[in-house]
C-alpha positions in Angstrom: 5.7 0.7 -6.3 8.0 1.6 -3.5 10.8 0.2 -1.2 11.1 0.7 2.4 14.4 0.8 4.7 14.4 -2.7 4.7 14.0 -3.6 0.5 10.7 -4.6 1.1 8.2 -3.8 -1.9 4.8 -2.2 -1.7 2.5 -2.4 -4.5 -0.7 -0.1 -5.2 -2.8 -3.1 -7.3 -5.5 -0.6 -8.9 -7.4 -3.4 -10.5 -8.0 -5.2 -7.3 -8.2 -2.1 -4.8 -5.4 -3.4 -2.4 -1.8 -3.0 -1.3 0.3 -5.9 -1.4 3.8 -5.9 0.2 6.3 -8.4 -0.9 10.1 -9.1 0.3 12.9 -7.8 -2.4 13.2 -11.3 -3.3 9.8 -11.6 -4.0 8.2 -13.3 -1.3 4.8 -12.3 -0.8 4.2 -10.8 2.6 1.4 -8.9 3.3 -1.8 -7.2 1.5 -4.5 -4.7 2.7 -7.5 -3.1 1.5 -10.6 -3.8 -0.5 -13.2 -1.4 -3.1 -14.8 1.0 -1.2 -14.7 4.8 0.8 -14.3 3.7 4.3 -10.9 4.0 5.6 -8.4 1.1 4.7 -10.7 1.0 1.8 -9.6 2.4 -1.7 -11.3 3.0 -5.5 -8.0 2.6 -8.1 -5.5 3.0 -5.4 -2.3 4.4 -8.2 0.5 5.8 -6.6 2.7 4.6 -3.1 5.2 5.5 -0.9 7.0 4.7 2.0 8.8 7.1 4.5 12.1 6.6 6.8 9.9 5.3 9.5 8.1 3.1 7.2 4.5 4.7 7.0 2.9 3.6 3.9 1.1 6.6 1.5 -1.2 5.3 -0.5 -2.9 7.9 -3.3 -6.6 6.3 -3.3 -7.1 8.2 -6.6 -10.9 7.9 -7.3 -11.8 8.5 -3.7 -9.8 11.5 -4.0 -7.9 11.1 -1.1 -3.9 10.0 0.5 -4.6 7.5 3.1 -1.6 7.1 5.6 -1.0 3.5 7.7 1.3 2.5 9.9 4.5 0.6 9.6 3.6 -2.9 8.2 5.2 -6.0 9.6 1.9 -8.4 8.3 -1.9 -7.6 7.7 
C-alpha cells in the first residue's frame, strides 16, 4: 500500500494483477492493469509507491520490472 499528498490509498492487488486506488475513507476510486508483459500490464504486481507529485511506482515483480504512471485522478 501507499498514500499520496492527498490520503488517497493505492493498493498493489497481486492476486488479481491490478492497482486499485481508494479515498482514505475507503471509497473506491480507481483501478488499472490486468495479467500480462505489455505495459500497464503486471504478473504479481507486490510492492507501491507514490511520490510528491503523485506518480505511482508500481514493482511488477514477476515481470521483473518498476513500471511508472502518471498522477491518477480516475482510470
Amino acid at each position: 500500500m501507499a498514500v499520496d499528498q492527498e490520503g488517497n490509498v493505492f493498493v498493489a492487488d497481486s492476486d488479481n494483477h491490478r492497482v486499485q486506488k481508494f479515498t482514505a475513507e475507503g471509497k473506491f476510486l480507481a483501478q488499472w492493469g490486468e495479467f500480462g508483459e505489455a505495459p500497464g500490464q503486471f504478473n504479481v504486481p507486490l510492492g507501491i509507491a507514490v511520490d510528491k507529485e503523485g506518480n505511482v511506482y508500481v514493482s511488477d515483480s514477476h515481470n521483473h520490472r518498476i513500471q511508472k504512471f502518471a498522477p491518477v485522478a480516475s482510470r
